[in-house]
Each structure stands twice: as structure tokens, then as C-alpha cells.
N, C-alpha and C positions, 0 to 999 in steps of 0.2 A: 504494500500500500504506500501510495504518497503520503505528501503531509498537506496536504492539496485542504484548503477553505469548501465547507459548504458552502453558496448563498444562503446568509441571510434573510428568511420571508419576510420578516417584520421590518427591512433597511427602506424599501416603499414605504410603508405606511408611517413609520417616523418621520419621514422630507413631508409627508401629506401631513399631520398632525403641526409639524414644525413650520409648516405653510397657513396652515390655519391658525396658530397662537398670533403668526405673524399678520395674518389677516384681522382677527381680532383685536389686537393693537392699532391697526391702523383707523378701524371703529372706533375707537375709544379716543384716538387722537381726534378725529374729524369731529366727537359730538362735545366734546373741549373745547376747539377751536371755535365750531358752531354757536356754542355757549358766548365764548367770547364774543363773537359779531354783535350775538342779541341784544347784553346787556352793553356792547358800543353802541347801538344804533338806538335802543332806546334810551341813554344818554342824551344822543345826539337830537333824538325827539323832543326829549322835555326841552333841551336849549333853544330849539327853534320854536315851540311853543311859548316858551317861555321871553321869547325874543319879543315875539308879537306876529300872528299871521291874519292875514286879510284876503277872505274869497271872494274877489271882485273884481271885476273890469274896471282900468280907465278910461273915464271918456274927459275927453276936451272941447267944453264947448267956450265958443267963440275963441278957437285956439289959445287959448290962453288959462282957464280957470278949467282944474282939475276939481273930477265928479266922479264918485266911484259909485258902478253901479253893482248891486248886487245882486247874485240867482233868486230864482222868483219862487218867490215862498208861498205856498196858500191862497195864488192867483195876484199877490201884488209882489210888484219887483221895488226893494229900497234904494235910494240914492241916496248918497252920503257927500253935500259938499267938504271943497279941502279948499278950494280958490286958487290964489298966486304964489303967495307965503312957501320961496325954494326950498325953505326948511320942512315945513309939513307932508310938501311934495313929493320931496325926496324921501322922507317917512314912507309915506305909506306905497308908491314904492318898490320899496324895498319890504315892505310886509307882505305885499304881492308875490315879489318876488319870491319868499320865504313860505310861502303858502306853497307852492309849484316844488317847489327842497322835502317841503313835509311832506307833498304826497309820495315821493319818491322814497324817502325813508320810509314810510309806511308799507307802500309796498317791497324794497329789502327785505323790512321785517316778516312781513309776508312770507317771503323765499324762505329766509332762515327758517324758520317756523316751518315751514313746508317740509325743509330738507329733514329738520329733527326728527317729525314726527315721521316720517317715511326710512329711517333709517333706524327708530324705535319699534317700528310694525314691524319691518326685515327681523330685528334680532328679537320680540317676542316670537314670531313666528316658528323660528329656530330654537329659541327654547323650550318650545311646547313640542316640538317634534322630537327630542331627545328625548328617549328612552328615560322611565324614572331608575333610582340611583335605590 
């Protein structure tokens, strides 16, 4: 007789297991990260609220005197004079502008949200399908 190595059966299925711890790390890293995004972007929410936001159109009538109008609520649409005053102008603005930032951040938060919970369904799923211990 040689001194010749059997194969190993089980050397497969340790690279599979040691491919899966590694896959399952990589999980735990993404809903970390994910985590992180959430509580940046709702930070980043309350400041822009917090800033001041404003849902409404500018109008300029007689080019000159800024009029915000706003979506029509309950069948009347509100307007909101501002006038000439470059300071108030530039207010509001820029709360317009900050309005259009919030929805965006909203929906991020959306995404994140999305991503969590779709990567929490995948690994209950996979919990429930192993075998009890």
C-alpha cells in the first residue's frame, strides 16, 4: 500500500459553510451600514424641517412683488403675499427650495426602509426553513 491521502468528503462542504459564515457577515454588515443611512437621513430630515419648508409656487405679479401660491386644499387655493422686501424673498425661496430637498430625503428614506425590510424577510425566511436544533 501507498501512503496515498483519501479525499476528504467533508473539504466541499466546509469552502460551502465557510462561504456562507462569509455571506452572512456580509448581511450583517449591509443592515449596519443601512442602519447608519437611516438615522443620517432622518437627521438630515428634522434639519430641513427644522430649517423651515414651504409647499408652494412662486408667482410674480406685476414682475416685481413675490406671491406664493399654495396646492388647493378643500377646493380653495391660498396665497400668501411676501412683496419686494430681497430679504423675505430670498426666504422663502429658499424654503421652497428646501421643500423639493425634503421630498427627496423622504423618499431615501423610503429606499432604506425598503432595503431593511426586504433583507429582514430574506433572512427570516431562512430561519424558518432550518431545520429545529
Amino acid at each position: 500500500m501507498t501512503n496515498q491521502k483519501l479525499p476528504n468528503p467533508n473539504r466541499g462542504l466546509q469552502r460551502k459553510i465557510a462561504k456562507a459564515v462569509e455571506t452572512l457577515d456580509g448581511v450583517e454588515n449591509a443592515l449596519k451600514r443601512l442602519y447608519a443611512d437611516l438615522k443620517t437621513t432622518d437627521t438630515r430630515i428634522a434639519r430641513t424641517e427644522d430649517a423651515g419648508i414651504i409647499r408652494a409656487t412662486p408667482y410674480w405679479r406685476d414682475k416685481k412683488y413675490l406671491v406664493l401660491v399654495y396646492p388647493m386644499t378643500a377646493g380653495q387655493r391660498r396665497r400668501q403675499y411676501v412683496g419686494k422686501d430681497p430679504k423675505r424673498i430670498a426666504k422663502a425661496i429658499k424654503a421652497i427650495d428646501r421643500y423639493a430637498d425634503w421630498q427627496a430625503l423622504l423618499a431615501e428614506r423610503a429606499d432604506i426602509n425598503r432595503q431593511i425590510e426586504e433583507i429582514l424577510t430574506r433572512v427570516n425566511w431562512l430561519a424558518n426553513t432550518l431545520p429545529p436544533r
